[in-house]
mmCIF file of the N, C-alpha and C atoms, coordinates in Angstrom:
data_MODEL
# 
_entry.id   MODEL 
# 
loop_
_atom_site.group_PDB 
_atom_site.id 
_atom_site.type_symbol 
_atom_site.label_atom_id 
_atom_site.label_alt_id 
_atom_site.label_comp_id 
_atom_site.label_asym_id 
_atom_site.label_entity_id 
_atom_site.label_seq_id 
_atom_site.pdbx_PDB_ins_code 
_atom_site.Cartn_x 
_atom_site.Cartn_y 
_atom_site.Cartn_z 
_atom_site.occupancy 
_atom_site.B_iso_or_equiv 
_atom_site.pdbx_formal_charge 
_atom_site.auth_seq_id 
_atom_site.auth_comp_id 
_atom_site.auth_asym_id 
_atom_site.auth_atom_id 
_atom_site.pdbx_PDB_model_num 
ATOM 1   N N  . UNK A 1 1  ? -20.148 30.033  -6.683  1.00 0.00 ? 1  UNK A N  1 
ATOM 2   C CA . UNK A 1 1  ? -19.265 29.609  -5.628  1.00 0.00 ? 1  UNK A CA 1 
ATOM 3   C C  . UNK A 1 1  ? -18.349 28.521  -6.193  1.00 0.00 ? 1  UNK A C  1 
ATOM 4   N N  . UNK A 1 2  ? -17.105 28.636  -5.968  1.00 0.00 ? 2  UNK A N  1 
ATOM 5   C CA . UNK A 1 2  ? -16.074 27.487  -6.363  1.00 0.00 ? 2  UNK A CA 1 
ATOM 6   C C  . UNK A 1 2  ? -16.113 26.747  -5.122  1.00 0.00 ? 2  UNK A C  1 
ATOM 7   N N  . UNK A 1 3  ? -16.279 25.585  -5.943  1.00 0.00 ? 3  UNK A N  1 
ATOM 8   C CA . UNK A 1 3  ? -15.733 23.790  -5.269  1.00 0.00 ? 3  UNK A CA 1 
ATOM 9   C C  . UNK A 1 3  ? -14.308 23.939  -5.307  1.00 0.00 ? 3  UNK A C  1 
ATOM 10  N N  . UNK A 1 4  ? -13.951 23.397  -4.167  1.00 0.00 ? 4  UNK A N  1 
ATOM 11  C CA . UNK A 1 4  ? -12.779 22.624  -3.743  1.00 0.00 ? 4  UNK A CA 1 
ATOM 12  C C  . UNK A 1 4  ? -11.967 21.926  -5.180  1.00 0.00 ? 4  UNK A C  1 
ATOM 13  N N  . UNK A 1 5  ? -10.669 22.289  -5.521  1.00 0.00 ? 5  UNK A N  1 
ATOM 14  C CA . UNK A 1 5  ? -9.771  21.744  -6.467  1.00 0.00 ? 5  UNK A CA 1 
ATOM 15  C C  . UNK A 1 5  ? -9.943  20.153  -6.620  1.00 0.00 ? 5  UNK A C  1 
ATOM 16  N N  . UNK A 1 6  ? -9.906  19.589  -5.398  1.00 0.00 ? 6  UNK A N  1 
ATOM 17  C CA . UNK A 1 6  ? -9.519  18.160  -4.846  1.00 0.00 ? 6  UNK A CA 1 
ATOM 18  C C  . UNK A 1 6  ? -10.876 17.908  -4.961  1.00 0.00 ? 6  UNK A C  1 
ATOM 19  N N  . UNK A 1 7  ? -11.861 18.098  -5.026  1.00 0.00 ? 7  UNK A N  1 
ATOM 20  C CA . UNK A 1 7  ? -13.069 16.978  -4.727  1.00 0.00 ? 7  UNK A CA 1 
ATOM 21  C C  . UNK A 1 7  ? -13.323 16.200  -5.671  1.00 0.00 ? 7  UNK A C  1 
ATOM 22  N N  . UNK A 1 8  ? -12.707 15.894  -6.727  1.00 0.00 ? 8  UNK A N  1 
ATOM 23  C CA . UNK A 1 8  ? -12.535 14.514  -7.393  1.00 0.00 ? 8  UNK A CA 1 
ATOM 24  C C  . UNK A 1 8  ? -11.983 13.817  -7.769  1.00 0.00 ? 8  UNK A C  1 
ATOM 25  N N  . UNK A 1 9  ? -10.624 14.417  -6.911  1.00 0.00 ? 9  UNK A N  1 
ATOM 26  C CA . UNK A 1 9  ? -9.659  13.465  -6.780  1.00 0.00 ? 9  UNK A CA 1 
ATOM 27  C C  . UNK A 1 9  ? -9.754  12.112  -6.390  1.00 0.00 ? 9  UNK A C  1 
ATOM 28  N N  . UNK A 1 10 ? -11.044 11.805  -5.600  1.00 0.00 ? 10 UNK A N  1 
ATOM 29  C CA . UNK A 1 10 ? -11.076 10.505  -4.854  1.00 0.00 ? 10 UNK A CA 1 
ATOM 30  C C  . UNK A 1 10 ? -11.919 9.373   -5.892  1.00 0.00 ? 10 UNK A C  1 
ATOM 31  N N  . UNK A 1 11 ? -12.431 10.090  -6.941  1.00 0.00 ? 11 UNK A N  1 
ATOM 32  C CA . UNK A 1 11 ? -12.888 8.925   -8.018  1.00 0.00 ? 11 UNK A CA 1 
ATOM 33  C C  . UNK A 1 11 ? -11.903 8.508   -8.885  1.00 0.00 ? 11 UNK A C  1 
ATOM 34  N N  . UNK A 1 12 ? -11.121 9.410   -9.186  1.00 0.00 ? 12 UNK A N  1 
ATOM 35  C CA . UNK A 1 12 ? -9.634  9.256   -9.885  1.00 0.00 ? 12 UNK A CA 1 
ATOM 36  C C  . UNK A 1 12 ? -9.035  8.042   -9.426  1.00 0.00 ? 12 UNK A C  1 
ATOM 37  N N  . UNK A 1 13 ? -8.728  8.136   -8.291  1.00 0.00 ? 13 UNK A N  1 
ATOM 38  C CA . UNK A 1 13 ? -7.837  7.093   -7.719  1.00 0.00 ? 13 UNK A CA 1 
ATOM 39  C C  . UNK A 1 13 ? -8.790  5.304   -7.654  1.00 0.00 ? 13 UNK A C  1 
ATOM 40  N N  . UNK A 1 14 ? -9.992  5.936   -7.266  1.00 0.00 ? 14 UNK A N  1 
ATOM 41  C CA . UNK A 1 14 ? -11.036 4.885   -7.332  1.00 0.00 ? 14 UNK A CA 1 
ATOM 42  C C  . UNK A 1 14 ? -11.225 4.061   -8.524  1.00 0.00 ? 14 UNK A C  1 
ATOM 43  N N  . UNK A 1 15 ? -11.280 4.788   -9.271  1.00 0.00 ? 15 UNK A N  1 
ATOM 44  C CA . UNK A 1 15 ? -11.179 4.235   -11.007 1.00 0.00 ? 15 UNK A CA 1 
ATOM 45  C C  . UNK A 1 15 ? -9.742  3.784   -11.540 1.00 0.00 ? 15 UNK A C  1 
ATOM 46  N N  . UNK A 1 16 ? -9.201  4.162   -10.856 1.00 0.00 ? 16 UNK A N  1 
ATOM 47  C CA . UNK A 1 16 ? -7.283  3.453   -11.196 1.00 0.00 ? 16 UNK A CA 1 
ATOM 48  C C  . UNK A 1 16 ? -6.782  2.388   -10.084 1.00 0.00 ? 16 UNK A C  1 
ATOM 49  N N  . UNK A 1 17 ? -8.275  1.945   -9.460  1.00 0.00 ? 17 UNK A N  1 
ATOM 50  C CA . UNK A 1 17 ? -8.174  0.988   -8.228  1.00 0.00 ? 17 UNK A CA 1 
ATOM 51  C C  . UNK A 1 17 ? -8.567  -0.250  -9.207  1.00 0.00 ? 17 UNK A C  1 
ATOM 52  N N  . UNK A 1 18 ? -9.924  0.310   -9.384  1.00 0.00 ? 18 UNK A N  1 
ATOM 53  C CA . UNK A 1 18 ? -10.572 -0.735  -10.073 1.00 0.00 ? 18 UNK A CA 1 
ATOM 54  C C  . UNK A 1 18 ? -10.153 -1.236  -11.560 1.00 0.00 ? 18 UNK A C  1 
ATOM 55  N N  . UNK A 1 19 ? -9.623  -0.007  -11.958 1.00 0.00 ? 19 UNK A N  1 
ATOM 56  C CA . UNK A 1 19 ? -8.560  -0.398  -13.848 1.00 0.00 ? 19 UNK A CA 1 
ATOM 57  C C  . UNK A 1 19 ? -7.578  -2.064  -12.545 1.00 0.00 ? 19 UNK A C  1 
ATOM 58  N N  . UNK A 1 20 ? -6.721  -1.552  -11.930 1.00 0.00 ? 20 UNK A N  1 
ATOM 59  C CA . UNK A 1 20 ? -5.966  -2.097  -11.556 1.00 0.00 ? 20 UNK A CA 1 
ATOM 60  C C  . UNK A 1 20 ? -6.203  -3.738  -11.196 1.00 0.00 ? 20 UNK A C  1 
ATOM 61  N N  . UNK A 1 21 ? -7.334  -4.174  -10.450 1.00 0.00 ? 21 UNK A N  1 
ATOM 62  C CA . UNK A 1 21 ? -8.221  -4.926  -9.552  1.00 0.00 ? 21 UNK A CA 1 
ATOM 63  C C  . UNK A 1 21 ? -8.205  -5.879  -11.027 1.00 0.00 ? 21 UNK A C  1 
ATOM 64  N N  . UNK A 1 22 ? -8.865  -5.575  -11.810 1.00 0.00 ? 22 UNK A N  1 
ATOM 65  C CA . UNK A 1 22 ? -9.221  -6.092  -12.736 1.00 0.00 ? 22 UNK A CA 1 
ATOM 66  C C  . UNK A 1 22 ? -7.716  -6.539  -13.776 1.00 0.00 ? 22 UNK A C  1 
ATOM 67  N N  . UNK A 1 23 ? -7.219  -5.556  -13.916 1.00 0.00 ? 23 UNK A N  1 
ATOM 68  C CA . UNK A 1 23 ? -5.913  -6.043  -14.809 1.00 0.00 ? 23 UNK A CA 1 
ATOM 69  C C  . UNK A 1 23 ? -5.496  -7.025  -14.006 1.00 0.00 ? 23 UNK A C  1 
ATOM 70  N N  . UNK A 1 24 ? -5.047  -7.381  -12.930 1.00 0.00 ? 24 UNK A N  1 
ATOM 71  C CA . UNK A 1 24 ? -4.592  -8.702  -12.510 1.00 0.00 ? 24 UNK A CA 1 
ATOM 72  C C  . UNK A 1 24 ? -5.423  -9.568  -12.276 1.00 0.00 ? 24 UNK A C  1 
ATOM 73  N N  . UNK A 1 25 ? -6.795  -9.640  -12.611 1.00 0.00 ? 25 UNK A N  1 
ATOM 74  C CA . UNK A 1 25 ? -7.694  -11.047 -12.180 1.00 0.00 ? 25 UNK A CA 1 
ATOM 75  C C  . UNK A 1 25 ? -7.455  -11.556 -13.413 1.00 0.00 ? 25 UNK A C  1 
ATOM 76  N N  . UNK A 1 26 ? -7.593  -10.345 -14.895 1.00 0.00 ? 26 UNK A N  1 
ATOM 77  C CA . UNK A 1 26 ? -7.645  -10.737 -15.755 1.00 0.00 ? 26 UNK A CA 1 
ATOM 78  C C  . UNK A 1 26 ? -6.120  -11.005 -16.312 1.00 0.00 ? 26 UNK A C  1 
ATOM 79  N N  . UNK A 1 27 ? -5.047  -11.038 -16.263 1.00 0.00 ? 27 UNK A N  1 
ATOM 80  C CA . UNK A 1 27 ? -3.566  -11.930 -16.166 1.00 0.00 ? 27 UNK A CA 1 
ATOM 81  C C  . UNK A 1 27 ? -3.644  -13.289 -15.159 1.00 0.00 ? 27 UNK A C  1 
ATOM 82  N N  . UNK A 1 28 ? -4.470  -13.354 -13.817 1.00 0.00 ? 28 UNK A N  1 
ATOM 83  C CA . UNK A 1 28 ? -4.829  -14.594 -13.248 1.00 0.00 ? 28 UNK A CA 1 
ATOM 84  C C  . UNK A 1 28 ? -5.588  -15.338 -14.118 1.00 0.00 ? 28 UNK A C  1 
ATOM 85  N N  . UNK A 1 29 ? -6.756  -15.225 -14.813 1.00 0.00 ? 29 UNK A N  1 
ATOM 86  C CA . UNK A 1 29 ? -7.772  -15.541 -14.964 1.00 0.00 ? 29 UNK A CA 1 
ATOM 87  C C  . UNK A 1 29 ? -6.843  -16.550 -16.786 1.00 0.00 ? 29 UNK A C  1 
ATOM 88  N N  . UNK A 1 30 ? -6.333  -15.766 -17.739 1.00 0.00 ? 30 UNK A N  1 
ATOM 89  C CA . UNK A 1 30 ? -6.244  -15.886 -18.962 1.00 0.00 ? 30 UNK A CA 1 
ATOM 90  C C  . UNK A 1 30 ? -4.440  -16.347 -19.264 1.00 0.00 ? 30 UNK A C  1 
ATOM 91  N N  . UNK A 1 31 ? -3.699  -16.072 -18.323 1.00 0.00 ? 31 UNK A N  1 
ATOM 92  C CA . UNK A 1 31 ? -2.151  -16.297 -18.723 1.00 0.00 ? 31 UNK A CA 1 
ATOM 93  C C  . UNK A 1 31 ? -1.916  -17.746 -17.099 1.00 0.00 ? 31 UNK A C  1 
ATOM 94  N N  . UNK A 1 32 ? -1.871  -18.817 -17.241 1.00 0.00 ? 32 UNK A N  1 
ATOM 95  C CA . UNK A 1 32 ? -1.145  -19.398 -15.846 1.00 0.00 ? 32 UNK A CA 1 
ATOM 96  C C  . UNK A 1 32 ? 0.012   -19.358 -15.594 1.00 0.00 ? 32 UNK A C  1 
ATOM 97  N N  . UNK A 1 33 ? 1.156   -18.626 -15.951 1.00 0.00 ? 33 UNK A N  1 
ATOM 98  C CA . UNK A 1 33 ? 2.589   -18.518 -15.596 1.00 0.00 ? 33 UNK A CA 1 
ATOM 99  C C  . UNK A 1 33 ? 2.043   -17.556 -14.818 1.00 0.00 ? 33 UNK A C  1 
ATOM 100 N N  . UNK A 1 34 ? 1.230   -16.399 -14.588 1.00 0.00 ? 34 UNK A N  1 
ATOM 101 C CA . UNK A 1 34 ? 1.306   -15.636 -13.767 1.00 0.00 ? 34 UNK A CA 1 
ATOM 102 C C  . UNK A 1 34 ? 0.451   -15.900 -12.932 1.00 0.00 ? 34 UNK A C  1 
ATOM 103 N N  . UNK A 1 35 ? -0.186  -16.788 -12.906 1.00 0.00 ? 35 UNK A N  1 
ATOM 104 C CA . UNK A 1 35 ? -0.837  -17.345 -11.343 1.00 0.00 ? 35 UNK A CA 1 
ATOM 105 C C  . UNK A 1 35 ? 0.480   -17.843 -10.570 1.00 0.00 ? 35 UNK A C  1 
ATOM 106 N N  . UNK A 1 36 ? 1.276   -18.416 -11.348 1.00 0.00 ? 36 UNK A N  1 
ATOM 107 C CA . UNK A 1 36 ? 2.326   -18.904 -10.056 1.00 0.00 ? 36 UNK A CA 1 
ATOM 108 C C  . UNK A 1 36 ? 3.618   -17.637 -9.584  1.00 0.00 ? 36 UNK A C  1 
ATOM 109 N N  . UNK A 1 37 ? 3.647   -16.452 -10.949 1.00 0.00 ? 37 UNK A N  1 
ATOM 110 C CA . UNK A 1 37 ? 4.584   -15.547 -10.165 1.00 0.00 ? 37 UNK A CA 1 
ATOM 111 C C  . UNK A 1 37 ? 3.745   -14.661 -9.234  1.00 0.00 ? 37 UNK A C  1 
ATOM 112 N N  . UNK A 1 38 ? 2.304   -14.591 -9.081  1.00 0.00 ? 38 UNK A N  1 
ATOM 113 C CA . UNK A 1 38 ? 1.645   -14.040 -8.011  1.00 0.00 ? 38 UNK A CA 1 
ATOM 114 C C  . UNK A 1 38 ? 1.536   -14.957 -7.110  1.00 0.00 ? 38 UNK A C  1 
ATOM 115 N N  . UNK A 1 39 ? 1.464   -16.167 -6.988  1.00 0.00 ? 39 UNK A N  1 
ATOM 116 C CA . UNK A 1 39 ? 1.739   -16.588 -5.812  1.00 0.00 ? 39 UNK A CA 1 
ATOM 117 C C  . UNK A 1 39 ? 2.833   -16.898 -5.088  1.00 0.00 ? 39 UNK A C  1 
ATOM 118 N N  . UNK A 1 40 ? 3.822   -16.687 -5.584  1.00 0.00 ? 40 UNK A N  1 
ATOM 119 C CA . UNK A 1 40 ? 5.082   -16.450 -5.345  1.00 0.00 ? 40 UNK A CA 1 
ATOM 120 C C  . UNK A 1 40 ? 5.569   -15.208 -4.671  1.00 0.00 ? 40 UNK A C  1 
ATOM 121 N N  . UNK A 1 41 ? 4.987   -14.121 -4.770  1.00 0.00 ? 41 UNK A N  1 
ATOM 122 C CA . UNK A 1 41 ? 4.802   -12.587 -4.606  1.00 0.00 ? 41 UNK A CA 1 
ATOM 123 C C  . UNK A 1 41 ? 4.415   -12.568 -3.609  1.00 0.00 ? 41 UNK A C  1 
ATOM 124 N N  . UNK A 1 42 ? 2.751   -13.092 -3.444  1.00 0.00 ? 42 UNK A N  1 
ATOM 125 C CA . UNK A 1 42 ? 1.702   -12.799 -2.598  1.00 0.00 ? 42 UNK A CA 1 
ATOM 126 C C  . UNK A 1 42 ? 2.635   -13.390 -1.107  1.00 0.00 ? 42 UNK A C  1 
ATOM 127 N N  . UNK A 1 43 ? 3.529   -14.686 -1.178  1.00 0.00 ? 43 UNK A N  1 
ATOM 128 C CA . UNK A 1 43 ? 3.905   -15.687 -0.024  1.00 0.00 ? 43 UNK A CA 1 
ATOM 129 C C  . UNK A 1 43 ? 5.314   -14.606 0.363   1.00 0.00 ? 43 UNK A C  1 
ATOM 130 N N  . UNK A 1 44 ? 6.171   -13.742 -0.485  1.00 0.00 ? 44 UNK A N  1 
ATOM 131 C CA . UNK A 1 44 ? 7.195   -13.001 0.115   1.00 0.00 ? 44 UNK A CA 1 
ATOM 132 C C  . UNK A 1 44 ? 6.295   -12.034 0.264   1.00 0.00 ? 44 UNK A C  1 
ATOM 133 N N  . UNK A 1 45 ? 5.488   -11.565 0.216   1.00 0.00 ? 45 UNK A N  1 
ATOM 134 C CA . UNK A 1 45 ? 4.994   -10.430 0.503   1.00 0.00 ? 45 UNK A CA 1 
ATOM 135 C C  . UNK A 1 45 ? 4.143   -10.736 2.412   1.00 0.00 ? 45 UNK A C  1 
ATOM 136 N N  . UNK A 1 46 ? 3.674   -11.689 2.179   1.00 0.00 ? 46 UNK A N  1 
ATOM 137 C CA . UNK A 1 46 ? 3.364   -11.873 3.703   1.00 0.00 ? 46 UNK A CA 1 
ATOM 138 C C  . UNK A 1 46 ? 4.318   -12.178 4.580   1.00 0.00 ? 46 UNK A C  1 
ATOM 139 N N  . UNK A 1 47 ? 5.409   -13.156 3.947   1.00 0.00 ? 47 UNK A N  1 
ATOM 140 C CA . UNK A 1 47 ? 6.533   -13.453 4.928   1.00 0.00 ? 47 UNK A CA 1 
ATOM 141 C C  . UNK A 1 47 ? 7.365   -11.435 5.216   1.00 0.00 ? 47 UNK A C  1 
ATOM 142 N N  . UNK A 1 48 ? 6.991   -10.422 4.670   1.00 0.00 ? 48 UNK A N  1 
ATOM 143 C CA . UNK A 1 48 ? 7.650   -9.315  5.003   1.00 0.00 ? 48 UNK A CA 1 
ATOM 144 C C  . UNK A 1 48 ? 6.587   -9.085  6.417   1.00 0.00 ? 48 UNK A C  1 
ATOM 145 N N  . UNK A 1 49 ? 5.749   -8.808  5.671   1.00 0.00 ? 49 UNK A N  1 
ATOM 146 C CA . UNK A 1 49 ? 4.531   -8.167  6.657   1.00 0.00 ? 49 UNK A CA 1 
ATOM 147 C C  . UNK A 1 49 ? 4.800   -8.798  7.947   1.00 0.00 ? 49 UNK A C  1 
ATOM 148 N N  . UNK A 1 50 ? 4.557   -10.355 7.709   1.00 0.00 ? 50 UNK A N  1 
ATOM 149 C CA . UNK A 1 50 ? 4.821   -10.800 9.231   1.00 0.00 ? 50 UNK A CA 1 
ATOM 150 C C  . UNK A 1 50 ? 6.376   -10.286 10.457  1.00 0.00 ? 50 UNK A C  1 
ATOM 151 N N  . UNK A 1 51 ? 7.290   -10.682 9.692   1.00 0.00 ? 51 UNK A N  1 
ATOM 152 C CA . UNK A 1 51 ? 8.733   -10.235 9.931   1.00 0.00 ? 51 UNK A CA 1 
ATOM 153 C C  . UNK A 1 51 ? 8.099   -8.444  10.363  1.00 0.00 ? 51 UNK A C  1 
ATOM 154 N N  . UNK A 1 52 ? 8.016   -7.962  9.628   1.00 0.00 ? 52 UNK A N  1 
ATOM 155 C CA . UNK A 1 52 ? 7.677   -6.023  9.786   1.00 0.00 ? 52 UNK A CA 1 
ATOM 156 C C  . UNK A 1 52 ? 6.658   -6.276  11.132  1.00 0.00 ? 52 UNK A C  1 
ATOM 157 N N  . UNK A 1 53 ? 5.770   -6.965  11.189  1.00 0.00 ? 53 UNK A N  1 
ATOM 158 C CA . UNK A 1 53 ? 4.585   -6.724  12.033  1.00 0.00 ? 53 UNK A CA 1 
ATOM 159 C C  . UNK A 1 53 ? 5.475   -7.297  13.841  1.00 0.00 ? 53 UNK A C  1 
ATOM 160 N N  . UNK A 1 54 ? 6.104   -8.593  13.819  1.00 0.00 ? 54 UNK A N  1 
ATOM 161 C CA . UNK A 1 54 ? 6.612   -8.559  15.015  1.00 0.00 ? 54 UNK A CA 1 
ATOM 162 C C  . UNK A 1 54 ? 8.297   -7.687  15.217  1.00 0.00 ? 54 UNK A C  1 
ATOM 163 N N  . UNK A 1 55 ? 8.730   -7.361  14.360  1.00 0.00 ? 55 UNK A N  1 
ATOM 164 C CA . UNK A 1 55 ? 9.634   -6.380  14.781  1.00 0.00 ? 55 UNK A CA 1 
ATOM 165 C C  . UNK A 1 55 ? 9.286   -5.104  15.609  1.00 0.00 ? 55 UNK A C  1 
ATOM 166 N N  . UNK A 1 56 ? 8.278   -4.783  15.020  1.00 0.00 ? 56 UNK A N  1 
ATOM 167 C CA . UNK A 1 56 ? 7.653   -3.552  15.333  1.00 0.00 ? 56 UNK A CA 1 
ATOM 168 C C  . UNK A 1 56 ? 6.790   -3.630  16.851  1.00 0.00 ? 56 UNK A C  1 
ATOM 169 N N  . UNK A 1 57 ? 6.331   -5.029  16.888  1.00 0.00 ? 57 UNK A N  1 
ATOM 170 C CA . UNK A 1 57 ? 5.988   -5.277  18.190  1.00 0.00 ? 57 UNK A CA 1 
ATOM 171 C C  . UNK A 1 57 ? 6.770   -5.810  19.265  1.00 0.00 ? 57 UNK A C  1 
ATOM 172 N N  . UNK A 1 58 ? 7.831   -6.158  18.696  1.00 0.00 ? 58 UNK A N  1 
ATOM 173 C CA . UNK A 1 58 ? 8.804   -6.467  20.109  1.00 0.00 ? 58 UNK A CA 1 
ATOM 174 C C  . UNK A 1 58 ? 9.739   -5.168  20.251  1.00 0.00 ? 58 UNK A C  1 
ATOM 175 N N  . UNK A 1 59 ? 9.659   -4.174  19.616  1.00 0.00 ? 59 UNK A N  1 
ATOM 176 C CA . UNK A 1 59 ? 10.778  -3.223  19.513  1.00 0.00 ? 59 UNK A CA 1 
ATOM 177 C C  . UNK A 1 59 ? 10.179  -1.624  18.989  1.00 0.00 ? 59 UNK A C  1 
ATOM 178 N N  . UNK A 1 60 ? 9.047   -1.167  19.896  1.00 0.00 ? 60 UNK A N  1 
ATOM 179 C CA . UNK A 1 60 ? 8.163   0.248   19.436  1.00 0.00 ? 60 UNK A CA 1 
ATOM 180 C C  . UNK A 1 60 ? 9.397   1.463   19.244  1.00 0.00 ? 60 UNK A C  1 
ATOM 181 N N  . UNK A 1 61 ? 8.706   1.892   18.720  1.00 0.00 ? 61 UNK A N  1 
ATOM 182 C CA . UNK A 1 61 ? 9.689   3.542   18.500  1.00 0.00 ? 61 UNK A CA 1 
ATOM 183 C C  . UNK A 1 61 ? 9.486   3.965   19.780  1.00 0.00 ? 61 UNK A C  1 
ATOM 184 N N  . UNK A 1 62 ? 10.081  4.568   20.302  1.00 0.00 ? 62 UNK A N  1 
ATOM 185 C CA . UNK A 1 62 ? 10.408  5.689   21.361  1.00 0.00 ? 62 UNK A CA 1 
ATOM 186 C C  . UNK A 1 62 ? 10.135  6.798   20.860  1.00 0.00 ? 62 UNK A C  1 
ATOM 187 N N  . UNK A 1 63 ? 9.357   8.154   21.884  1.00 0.00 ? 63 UNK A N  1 
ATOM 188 C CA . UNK A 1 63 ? 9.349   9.501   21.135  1.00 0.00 ? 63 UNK A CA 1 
ATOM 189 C C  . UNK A 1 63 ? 10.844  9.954   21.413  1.00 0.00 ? 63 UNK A C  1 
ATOM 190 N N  . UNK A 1 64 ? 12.069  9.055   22.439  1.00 0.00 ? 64 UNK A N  1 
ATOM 191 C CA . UNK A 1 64 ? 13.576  9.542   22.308  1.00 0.00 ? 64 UNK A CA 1 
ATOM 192 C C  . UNK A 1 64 ? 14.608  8.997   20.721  1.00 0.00 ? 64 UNK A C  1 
ATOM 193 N N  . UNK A 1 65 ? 13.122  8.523   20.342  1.00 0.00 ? 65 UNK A N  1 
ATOM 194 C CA . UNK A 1 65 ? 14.256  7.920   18.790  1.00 0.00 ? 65 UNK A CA 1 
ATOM 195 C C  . UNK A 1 65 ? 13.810  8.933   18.247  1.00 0.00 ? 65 UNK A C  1 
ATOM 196 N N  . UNK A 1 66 ? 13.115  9.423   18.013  1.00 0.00 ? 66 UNK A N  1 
ATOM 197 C CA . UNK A 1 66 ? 13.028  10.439  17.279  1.00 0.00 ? 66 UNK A CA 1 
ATOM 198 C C  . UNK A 1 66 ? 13.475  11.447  16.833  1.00 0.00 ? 66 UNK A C  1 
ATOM 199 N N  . UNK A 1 67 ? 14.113  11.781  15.862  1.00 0.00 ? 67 UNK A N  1 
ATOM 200 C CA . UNK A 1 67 ? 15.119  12.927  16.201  1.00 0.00 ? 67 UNK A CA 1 
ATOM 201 C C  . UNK A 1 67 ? 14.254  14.301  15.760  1.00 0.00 ? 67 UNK A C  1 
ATOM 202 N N  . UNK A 1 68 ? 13.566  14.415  14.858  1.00 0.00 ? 68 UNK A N  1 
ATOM 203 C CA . UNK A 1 68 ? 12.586  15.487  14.287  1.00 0.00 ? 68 UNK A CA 1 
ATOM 204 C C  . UNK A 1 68 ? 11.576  15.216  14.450  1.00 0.00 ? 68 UNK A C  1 
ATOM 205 N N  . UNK A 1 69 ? 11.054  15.697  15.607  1.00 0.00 ? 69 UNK A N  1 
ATOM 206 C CA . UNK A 1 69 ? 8.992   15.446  15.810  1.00 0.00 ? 69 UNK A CA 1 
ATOM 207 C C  . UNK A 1 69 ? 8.187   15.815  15.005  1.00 0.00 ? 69 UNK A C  1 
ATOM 208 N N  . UNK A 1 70 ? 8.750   17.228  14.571  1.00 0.00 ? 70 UNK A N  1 
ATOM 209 C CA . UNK A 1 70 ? 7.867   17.851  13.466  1.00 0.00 ? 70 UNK A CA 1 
ATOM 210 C C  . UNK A 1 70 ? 8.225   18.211  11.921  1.00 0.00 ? 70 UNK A C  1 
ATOM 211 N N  . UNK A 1 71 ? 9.517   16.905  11.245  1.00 0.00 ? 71 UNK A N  1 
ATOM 212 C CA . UNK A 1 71 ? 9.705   17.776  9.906   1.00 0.00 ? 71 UNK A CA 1 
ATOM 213 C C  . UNK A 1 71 ? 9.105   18.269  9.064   1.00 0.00 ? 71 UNK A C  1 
ATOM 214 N N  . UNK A 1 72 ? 7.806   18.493  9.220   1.00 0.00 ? 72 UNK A N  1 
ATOM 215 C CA . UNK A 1 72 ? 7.366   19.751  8.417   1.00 0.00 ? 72 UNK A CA 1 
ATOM 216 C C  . UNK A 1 72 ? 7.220   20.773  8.415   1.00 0.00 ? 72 UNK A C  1 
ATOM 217 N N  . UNK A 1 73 ? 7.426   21.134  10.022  1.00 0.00 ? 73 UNK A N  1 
ATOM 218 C CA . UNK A 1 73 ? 7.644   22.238  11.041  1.00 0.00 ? 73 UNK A CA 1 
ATOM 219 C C  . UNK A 1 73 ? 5.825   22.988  11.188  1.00 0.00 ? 73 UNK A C  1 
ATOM 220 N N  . UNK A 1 74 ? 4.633   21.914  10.772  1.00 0.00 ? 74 UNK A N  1 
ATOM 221 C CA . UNK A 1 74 ? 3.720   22.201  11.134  1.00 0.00 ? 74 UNK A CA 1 
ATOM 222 C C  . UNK A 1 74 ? 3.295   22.868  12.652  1.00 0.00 ? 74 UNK A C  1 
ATOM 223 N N  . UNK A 1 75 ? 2.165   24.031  12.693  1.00 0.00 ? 75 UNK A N  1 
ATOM 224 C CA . UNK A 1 75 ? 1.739   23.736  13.804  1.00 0.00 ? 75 UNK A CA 1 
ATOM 225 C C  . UNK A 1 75 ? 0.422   23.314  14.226  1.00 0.00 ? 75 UNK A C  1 
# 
């Protein structure tokens, strides 16, 4: 019986989480110029989120904004 193409796809990504996780503790951890351009990052990166997070709450999509409900034309 054949397995599913995809069923290990999800360690793939898991293991290029954790390569990842680690490459920047270890640039935090061993270089300090890049402790301060990640914290520099990390502070525009929340000032978006916040800005994105109440836009989105003072101003919801409409299903009349929408112009294509279904572009994938799923059913």
């Amino acid at each position: 019986m054949a397995s599913h193409p995809d069923s290990g796809s999800w360690k793939k990504g898991s293991a290029a989480l954790i390569v990842a996780i680690g490459t920047v503790a270890a640039l935090l951890i061993f270089l300090p110029a890049y402790r301060v351009f990640f914290a520099i990052s990390l502070g525009i990166a929340l000032i978006v989120v916040a800005i994105l997070y109440f836009w989105h709450k003072l101003r919801p999509v409409r299903p009349e904004d929408v112009e294509d409900k279904r572009p994938l034309k799923l059913h």
